[in-house]
N, C-alpha and C positions, 0 to 999 in steps of 0.2 A: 286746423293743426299745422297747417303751412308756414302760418306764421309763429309757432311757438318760439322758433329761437329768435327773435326778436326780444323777448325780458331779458334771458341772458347777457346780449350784447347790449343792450342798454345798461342794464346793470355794471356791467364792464367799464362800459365808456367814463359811466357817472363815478365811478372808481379808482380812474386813473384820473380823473379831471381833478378829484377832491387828493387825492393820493398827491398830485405834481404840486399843488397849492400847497399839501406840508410840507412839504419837501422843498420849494422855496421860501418859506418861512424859517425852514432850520438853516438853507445854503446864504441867506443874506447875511451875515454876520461875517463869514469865512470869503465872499468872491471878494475877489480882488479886480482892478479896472484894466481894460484892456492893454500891454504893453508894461511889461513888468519896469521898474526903477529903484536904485535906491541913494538918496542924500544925505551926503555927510559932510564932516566937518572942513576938510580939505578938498574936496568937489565928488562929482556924484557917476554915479555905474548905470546904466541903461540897459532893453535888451528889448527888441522887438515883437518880441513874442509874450503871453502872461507867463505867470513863474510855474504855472503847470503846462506841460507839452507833451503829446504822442511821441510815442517814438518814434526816431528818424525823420522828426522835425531841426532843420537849420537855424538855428537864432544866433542874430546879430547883436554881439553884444561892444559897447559904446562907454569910452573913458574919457573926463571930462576935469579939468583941476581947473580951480577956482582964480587961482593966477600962477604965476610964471615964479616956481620958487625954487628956480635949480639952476644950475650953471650949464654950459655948452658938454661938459663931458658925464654927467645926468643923462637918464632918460626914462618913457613915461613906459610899462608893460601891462599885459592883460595874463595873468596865469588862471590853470587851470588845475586844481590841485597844485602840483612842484612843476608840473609842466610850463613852459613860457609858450603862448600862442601866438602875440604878438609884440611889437616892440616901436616907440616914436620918440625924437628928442624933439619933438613941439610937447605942447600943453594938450593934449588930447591923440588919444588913438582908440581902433577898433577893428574888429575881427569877429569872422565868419566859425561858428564851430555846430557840428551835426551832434544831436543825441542818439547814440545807439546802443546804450542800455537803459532799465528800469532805475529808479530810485532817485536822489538829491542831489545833484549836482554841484558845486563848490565854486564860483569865480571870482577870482580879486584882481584890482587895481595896485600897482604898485608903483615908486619911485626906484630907481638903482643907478646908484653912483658908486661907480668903480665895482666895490665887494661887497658894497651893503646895501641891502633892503628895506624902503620902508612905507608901511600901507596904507594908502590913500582911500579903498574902498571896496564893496564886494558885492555881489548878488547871487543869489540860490534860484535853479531852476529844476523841476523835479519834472517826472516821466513816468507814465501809469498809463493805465487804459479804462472805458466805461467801464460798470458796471455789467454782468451778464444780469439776466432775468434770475430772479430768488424761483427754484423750484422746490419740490414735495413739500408742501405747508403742508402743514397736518397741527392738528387739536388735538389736547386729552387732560381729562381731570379724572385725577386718582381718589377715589370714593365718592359719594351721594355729596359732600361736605366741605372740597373745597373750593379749589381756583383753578380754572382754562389753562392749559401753559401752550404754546405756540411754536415751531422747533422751522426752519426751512434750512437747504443748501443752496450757500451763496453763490456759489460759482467757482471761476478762476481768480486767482488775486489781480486785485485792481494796483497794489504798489504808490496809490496815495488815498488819503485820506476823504472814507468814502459812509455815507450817513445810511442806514437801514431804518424807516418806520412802519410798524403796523398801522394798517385804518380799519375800525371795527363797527360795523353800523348793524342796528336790530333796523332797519327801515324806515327809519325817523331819525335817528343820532349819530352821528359819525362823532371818532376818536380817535384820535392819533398818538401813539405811543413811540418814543423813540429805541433801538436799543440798547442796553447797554452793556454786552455781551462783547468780550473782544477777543471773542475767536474768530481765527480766518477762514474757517472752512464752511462753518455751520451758523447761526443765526439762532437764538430765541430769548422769547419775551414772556414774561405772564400776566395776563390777562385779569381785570376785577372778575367779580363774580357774576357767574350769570343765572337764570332762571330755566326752568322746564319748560316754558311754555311758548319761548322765543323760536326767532329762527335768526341765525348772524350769519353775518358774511364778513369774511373775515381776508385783505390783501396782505402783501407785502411790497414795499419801494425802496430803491435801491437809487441813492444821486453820489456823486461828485462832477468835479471840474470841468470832467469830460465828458459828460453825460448822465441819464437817468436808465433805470429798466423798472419792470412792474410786473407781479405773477400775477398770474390766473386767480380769482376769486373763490374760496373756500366757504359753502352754504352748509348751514348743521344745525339741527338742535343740540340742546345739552344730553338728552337721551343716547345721542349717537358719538358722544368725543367720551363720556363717563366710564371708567375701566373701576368698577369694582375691588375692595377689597378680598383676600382670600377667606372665602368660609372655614369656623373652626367645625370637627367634629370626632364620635366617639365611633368605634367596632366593637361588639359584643356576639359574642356566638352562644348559641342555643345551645342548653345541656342536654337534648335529645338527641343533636343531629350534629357531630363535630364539623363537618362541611357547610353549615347555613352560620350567615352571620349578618346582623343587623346596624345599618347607621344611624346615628341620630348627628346631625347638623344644626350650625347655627349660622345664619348669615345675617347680612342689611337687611333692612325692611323693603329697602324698594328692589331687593336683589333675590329674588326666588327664583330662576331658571336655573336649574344646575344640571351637571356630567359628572360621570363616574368612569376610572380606569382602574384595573389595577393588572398586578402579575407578582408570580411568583420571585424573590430578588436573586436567584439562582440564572434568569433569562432575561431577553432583554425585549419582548414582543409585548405588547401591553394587550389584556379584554375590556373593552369598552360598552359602558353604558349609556344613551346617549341623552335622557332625560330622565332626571328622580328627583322621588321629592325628599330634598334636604333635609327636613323633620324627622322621615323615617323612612328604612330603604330595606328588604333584607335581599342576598346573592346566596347563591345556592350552590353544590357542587364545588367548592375548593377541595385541593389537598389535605388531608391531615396533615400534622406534626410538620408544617413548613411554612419559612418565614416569608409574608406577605407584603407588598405595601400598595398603596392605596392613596389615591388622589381626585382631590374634587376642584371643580372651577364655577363659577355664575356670573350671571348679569343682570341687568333691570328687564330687559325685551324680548322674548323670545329670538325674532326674528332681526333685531336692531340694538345696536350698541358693543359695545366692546365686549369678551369675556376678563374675567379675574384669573391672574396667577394660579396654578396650582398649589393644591395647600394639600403636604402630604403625611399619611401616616401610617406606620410602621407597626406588624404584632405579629404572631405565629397563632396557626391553628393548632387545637387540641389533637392529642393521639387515639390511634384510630387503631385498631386489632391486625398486627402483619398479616401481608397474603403473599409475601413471595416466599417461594419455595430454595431452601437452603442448598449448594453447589460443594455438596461433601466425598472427600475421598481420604484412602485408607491406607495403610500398609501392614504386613502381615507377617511377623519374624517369631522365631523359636525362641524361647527363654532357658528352659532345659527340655529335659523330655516330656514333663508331666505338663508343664506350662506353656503360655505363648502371650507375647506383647503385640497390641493391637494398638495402633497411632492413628487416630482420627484428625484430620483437615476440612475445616470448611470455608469459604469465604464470604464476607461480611453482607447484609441486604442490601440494596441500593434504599435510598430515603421514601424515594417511594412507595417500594415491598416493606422497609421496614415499619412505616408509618410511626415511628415514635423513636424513643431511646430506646433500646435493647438492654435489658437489667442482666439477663445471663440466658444462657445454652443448657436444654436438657439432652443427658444424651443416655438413653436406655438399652443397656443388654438383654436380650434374650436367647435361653440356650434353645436349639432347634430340637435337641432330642425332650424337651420336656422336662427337665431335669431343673432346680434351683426355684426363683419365685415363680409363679405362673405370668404374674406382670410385667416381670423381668426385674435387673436393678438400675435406678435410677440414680446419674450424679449429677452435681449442677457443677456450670463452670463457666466464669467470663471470658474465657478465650475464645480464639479460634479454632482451637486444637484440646486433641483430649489423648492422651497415653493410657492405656488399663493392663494389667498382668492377666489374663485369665488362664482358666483350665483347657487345657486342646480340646478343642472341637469346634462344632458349627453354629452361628447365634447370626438372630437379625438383629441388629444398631439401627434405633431410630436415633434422628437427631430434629429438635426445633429450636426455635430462636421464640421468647417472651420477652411482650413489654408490659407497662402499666394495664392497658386494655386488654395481653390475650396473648393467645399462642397462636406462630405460623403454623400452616400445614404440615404433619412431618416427612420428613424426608428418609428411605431407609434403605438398607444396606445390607447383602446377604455375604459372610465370609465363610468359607470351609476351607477344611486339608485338603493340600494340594491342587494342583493346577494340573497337573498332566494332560490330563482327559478335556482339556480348555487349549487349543492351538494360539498361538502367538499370530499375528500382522506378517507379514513376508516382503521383503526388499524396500525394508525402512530405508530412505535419505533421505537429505539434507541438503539444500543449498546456500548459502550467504548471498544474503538479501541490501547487505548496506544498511547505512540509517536504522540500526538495534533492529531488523528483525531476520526472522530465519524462515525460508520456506521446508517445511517437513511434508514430505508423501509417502504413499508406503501401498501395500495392497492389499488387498483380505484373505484369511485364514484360507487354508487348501480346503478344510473340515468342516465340516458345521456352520457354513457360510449364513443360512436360514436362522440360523439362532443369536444370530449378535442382533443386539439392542445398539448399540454404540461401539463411539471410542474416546479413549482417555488420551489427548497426550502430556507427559510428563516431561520437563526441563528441571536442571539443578545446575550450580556452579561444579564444576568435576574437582575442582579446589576444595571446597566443600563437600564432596563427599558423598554419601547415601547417609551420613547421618540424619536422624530424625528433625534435629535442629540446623538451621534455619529453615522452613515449612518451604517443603517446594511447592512450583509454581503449574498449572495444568489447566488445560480446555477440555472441557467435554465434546464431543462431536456426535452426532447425528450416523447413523450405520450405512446414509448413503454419501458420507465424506470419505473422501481417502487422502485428503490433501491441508492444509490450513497453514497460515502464516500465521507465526507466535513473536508477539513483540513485548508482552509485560514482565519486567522485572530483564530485559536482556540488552546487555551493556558491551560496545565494540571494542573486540580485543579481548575478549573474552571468552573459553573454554567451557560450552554447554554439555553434561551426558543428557541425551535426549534418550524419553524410553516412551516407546507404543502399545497398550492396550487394545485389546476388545473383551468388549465387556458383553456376558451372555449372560441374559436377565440380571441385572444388576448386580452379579459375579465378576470380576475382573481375569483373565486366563492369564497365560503365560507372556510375557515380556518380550519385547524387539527393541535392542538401543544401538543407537549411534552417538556420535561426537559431530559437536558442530560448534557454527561459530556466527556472526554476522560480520565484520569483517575484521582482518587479520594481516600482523604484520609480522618481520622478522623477529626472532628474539633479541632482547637488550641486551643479555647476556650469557656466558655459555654455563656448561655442567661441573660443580666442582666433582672433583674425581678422587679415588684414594686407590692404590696398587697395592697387589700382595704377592712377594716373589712365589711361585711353584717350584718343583725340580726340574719340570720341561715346558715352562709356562711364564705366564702372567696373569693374576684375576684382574680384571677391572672393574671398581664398582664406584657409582657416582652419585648424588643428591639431585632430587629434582629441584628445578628453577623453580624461583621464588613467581609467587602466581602473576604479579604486576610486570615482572620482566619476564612472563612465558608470551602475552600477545598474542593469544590466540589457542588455537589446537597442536602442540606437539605433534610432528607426521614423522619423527626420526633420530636419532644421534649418529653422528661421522664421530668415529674414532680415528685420527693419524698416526700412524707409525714411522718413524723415520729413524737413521742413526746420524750419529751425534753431529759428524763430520760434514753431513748432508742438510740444505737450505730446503728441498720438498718434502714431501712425504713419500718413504717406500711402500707404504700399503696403506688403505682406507678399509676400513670395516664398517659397513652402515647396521644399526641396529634398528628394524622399523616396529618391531610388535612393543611400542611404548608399556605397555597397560602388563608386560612381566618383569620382571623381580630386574633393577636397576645392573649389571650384571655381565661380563662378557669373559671368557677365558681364552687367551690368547696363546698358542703353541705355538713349534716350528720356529725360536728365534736362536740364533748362532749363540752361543756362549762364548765367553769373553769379549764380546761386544756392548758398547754403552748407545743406547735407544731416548728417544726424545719421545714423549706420549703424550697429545692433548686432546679435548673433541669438541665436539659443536652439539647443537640443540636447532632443528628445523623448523618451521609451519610453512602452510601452503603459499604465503610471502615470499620463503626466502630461508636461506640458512645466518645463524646469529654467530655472532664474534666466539672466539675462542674461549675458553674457560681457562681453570690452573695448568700448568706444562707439572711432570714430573721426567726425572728421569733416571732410568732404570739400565742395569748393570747386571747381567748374570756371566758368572766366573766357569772359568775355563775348566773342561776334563780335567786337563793336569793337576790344578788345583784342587780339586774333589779327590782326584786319586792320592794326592799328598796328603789329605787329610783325613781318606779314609783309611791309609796304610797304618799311618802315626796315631789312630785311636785302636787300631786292632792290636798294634802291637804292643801300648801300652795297657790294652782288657789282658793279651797273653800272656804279657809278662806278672801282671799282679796274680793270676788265678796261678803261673808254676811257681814261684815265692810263695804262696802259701799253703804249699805240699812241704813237710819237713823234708824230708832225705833229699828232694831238690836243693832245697835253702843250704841244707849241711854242702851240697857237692858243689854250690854256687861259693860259699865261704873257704872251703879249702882251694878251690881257683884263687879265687882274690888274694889268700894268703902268699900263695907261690909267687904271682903278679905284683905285690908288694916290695919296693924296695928294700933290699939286706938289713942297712942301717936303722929301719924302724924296731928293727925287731934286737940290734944291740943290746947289752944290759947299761942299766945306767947307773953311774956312780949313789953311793948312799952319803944324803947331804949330812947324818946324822953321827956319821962318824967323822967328820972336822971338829979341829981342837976347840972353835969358838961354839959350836953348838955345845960342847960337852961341856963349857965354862957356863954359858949360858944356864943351862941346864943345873947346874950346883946351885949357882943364886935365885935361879926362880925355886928351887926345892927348898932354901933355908927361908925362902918369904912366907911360904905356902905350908911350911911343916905343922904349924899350930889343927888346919884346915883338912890337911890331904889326913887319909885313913890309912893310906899305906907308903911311910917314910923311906925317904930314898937310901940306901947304903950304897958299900963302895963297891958290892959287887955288883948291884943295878947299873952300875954306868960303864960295867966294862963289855965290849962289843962283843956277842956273841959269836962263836962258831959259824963259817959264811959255810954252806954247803951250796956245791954244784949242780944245778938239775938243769936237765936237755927234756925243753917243750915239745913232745911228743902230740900228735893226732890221735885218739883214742875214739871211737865210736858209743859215743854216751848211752850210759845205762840210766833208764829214769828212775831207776826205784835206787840208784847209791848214791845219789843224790840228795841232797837234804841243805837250806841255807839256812843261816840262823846269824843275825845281826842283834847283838844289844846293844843298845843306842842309850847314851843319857843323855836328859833334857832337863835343864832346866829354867824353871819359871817361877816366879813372883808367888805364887800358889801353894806352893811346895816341889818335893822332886818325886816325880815319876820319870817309870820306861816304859819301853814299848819294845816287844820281841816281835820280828818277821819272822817268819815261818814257810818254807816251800816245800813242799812234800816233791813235786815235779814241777817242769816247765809247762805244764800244757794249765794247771790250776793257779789261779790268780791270788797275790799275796794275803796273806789274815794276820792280822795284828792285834794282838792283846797285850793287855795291862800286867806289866812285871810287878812283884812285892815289892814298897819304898823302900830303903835301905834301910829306912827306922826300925823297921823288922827284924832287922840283923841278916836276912838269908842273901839278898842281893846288895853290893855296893853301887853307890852314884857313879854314872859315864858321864863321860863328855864324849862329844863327837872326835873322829878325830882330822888333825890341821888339814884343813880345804884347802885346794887346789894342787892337789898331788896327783902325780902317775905313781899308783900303786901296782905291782905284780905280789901277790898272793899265791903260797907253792903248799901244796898239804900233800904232807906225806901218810900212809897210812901203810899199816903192816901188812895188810894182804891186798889192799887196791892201792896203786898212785894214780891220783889226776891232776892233772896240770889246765889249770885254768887262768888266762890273762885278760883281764881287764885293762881298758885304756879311758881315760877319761879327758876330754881336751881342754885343757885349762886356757881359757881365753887372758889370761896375765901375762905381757911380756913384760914384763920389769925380772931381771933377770940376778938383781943386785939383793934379791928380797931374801933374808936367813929362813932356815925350817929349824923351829926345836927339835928335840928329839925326843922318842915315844917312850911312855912311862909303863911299864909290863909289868902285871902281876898276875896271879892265881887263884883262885877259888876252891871249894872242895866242888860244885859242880860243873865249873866250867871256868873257862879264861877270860878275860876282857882286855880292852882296848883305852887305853887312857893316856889324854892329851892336853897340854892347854897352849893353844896356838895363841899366835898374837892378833892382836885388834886389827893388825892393816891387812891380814890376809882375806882375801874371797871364802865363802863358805860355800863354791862346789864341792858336790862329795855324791860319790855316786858306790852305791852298795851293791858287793862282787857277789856273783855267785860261786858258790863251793859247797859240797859234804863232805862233811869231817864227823866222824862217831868216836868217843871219848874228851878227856880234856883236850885245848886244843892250847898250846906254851910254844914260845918261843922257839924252843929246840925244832920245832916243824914247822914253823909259818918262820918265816923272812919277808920285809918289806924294806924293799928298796925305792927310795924315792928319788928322783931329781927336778934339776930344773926344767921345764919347755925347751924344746930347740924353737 
């Protein structure tokens, strides 16, 4: 055994011997002879070194023209690139130049006379280095059926042009392959076909200019480079047993070793199988109702040869009967007296409690007194949540969760009236936790400490409300917790009511809540406000901030107080018990002073910007007393005016107070000579028409008698007015008699007989816009009564006819016929007068307005 490594290195040697011999067979074509040259038509470029060089090799390069074809002010240069290296006005020159980069180098020969250039000749010399040795050879043929392929790294780049062949010998035959692969990094070739039964040995060589390299010899059968196809195959599971499931495989014929992996695609840990046979396989113990995948690999050798790719594939196990137990809670409100609304919550199975889809929720009532079905009632529903009306009292609520296969275990729930007799959690708080969550502790009942089973804790948005919708959020806790951090469903910046349970025997007792937050910043913005003046006051009342710009838990509102004139504030009011009636009433402020009022919104950040300003004004003593004198004395004086004997003693003052001249008599316009002409001619137009023709005594001015307007203390009952008025209309002609028995009963006006009757004659009203004074004299009463009517007409130039009088057997009338331009004010006097009432007693004197 001393000597075993001896084949190897023999092997080696005879490898590289055969290796350099292709490798000079392919480099004879390409060397070139020591002492690079190049000749042309006008003379030739030299260079002492070959046209391949190391770097930081010197070469001497040598310019040469053929004869002498230039004049004295010509001369011969060597450039390099645009570079000039050297420069001779003989027939020849030369110069020394180092390589110190990689790659081709460029050098020409030139002539230059004066400005111009022209080119005599040129030679290339390029810079590389050997080759490194080819390392990781490596083999591999993909399935039973093809061809070897050969892959090595070449090394570092060599920067000239450098040859790679394989030499492949079964121990008899050597071959040599060139490559033709021209990448710089990596190397491969493919190989003919080979047999099972061989053993190859397989090099790599590596030549140029600069030298050769040679790897390491690579020994193999074909058993050991062959990598398999991926086997196809089927999963079927057993309709006995939803966890068992069986493979059937198909692979190569020479490829029967296989592996089996798989995992649930929810995780990323793989269970490994580590030989089976491909044909048939079954695994046992999966998941229900979860999606699986699965992967198989083979090879030719147990112990030798490559394995095949994974070949994978994908299904879901059958459903399987839940077994986890439903996480349900409750709430418990009055609907009137006879009823109550009971709100069930539960949250969803995990996949693997539920084992399948869940098709729907039973959730069953039962009353505790025995009363209704004995079963209870059953309702189905696909939520998560269940609202029921029922009748007040006590029942247990089961709830399960069904799928295809089965129902979960149920879950149940005792509710009764009242909590009393069930104590509450004691010195509930809260801390802000950061990053959404909250730390909640608290401590156990004073009472009945022995009888808690658990505890509930309960989170909601406070935005939100205690409404039923959206379902809040809660942990169940174990009776020797007093403490838990709560982070689902809780969002920073956000206003939590947290509320604490204990629950005795799966009864819930009475409530402990606080506010919380996880964290929290100022408000956005502030409180809008609305003021309502008092008499010694101000209300203030404001809307809550909107919940995005609250940021947190509200801990307070500043209200400012300042007057107008003033850049601070004179007073701050803080309002801290947030959670009553929005609300503040503010006394003690100076009247007739003007006040500026705005306020803020806090959390435990910081206080937020200001809200709306208003500002408010309450009016001076003086001003209240001016306005409450001026209504009192306007309720007093309405209530003595409406006492008669006042009103009469108020009217004879005023009379006295009244200027002399109103009370003049005023000329009668009716006795001017134009009225009385007038008056002839409208009576001969009118004669056909009128029922009572004018003669010559009608128009002569009656007897003026004198009477002095006396104060009389009126008697109601000798009183009596009586107005007949004619109208007429389009219709025919009617009247209408007033009638006043007294002043205190309101006018009644009936229908006079038409004059077609023969007992009453047609009126006309008489001419508007007059001051009439009316004087009745009567044989055992006189009254003197005066009317004033204020004729809004000043045109002062205006005629009055004069009035047409005649008699009846039951009484007197009034008849006129004014002209078209006159006004039809007319305002009807009061007077009693019993018997006929003629001319010889009534007198009317009219005149103009002053």
């Amino acid at each position: 055994m001393q000597f075993a490594w001896i084949v190897p290195v023999a092997i080696s040697l005879l490898m590289h011997f055969k290796a350099e011999a292709c490798g000079k067979e392919n480099m004879t074509a390409t060397k070139l002879p020591r002492g690079a040259a190049e000749i042309c038509d006008k003379g030739k470029m030299t260079a002492n070194t070959s046209s391949t060089v190391q770097l930081g090799t010197i070469v001497t390069l040598s310019c040469q023209l053929k004869s002498l074809q230039h004049t004295e002010q010509c001369r011969i240069a060597i450039f390099f690139n645009s570079s000039e290296l050297n420069t001779s006005y003989s027939s020849s020159v030369s110069t020394a130049f180092q390589v110190l980069t990689y790659g081709k180098h460029v050098f020409t020969c030139k002539i230059v006379c004066e400005y111009k250039k022209k080119l005599i000749c040129g030679i290339d010399i390029e810079s590389g280095t050997a080759p490194d040795e080819p390392r990781n050879v490596s083999c591999i043929q993909y399935g039973t059926e093809g061809h070897p392929t050969c892959t090595w790294d070449k090394g570092r780049l060599t920067y000239i042009n450098t040859i790679y062949v394989i030499q492949l010998s079964n121990g008899t035959d050597l071959s040599c392959i060139s490559e033709e692969s021209l990448n710089k990094k990596s190397g491969s070739l493919a190989l003919s076909k080979l047999n099972f039964d061989s053993t190859y040995t397989v090099a790599v060589a590596a030549f140029n200019e600069l030298g050769s390299a040679f790897s390491q010899p690579l020994m193999f059968m074909l058993i050991d480079i062959v990598k398999p196809h991926p086997p196809n195959f089927l999963v079927e599971f057993e309709n006995s047993s939803v966890t068992n499931c069986t493979f059937f495989g198909f692979a190569e014929a020479q490829a029967q070793h296989c592996r089996l992996r798989y995992r649930p695609l929810a995780r990323h840990t793989w269970s490994t199988v580590a030989s089976i046979n491909i044909e048939k396989c079954t695994l046992h113990d999966l998941e229900p109702h979860t999606a699986y995948e699965f992967q198989v690999s083979c090879k030719i050798h147990p112990e030798r040869g490559l394995w095949s790719d994974w070949q994978a594939y994908q299904t879901q196990t059958p459903e399987a009967v839940p077994t986890g137990l439903l996480d349900v809670w409750y709430r418990q409100q009055d609907a009137d007296s006879q009823r109550q609304t009971i709100s069930l919550f539960w949250k969803a199975l995990s996949n693997s409690e539920a084992r399948g889809r869940i098709l729907w929720y039973t959730v069953t009532f039962k009353a505790l007194d025995q009363q209704g079905y004995p079963g209870g009632e059953e309702h189905l529903t696909t939520q998560t949540s269940y609202t029921e009306v029922m009748l007040r009292g006590d029942y247990k609520i089961t709830v399960t969760a069904e799928n295809s296969r089965g129902r979960s275990p149920p879950v149940s729930i005792i509710t009764k009236l009242g909590t009393e007799d069930l104590p509450s959690p004691q010195q509930v708080s809260v801390v802000a936790m950061g990053n959404s969550s909250i730390l909640v502790s608290w401590k156990a009942p004073i009472r009945l400490t022995a009888s808690i089973s658990g505890y509930v804790v309960e989170w909601v948005d406070t935005q939100k409300g205690t409404r039923l919708e959206p379902k809040p959020a809660w942990v169940k806790l174990p009776a020797s917790s007093l403490s838990t951090v709560i982070s689902e469903h809780i969002k920073d910046n956000v206003c939590y009511q947290i509320t604490v349970f204990a629950l005795y025997g799966g009864r819930a007792g009475q409530v402990a809540s606080v506010r919380g937050y996880s964290r929290a910043e100022a408000p956005s913005s502030g409180p809008q406000m609305h003021t309502t003046l008092r008499a010694n006051g101000i209300l203030v009342l404001w809307e809550a901030i909107p919940a995005h710009q609250q940021r947190g838990c509200i801990t307070g509102y500043h209200i400012y107080l300042c007057k107008k004139d003033r850049e601070e504030a004179s007073d701050v009011y803080f309002v801290s018990n947030v959670s009553a009636p929005r609300s503040l009433y503010i006394t003690d402020l100076q009247h007739g002073e003007r006040y500026a009022l705005w306020m803020t919104a806090s959390t435990a950040a910081g206080e937020g910007p200001r809200g709306n300003s208003e500002l408010i004004y309450l009016e001076g003593a003086g001003d209240w007393m001016t306005a409450v004198l001026t209504c009192s004395f306007l309720i007093f004086s309405a209530c003595i005016c409406s006492v008669p004997p006042v009103r009469k003693v108020l009217h004879s003052l005023l009379s006295v107070l009244v200027p002399q001249w109103q009370s003049k008599a005023i000329p009668d316009p009716a006795n001017a000579t134009w009225a009385k002409n007038y008056t002839l001619v409208k009576a001969e137009l009118n004669s056909p028409s009128s029922l009572f023709p004018y003669s010559a005594s009608s128009l002569e001015e009656p007897e003026t008698i004198q009477v002095e307007e006396v104060l009389v203390k009126p008697n109601p009952t000798a009183f009596q007015d009586k107005l007949l008025s004619g109208s007429v209309g389009s219709k025919g002609n009617s009247e209408w008699l007033l009638e006043s028995s007294s002043g205190q009963e309101e006018p009644e006006y009936r229908l006079l007989p038409s004059a077609t009757d023969g007992e009453v004659q047609q009126q006309q009203p008489p001419p508007p816009g007059l001051y009439k004074r009316i004087v009745v004299e009567e044989t055992e009463h006189t009254q003197t009564v005066s009317e004033y009517i204020a004729n809004p007409i000043t045109d002062t130039t205006a005629a009055y006819p004069p009035l047409a009088t005649g008699t009846t057997e039951d009484h007197s009338e009034l008849k006129c016929n004014p002209l078209s331009i006159f006004p039809t004010t007319f305002l009807t006097p009061k007077l009693s007068y019993e018997g006929s009432l003629t001319l010889d007693t009534v007198k009317i004197c009219s005149s103009f307005p002053r």
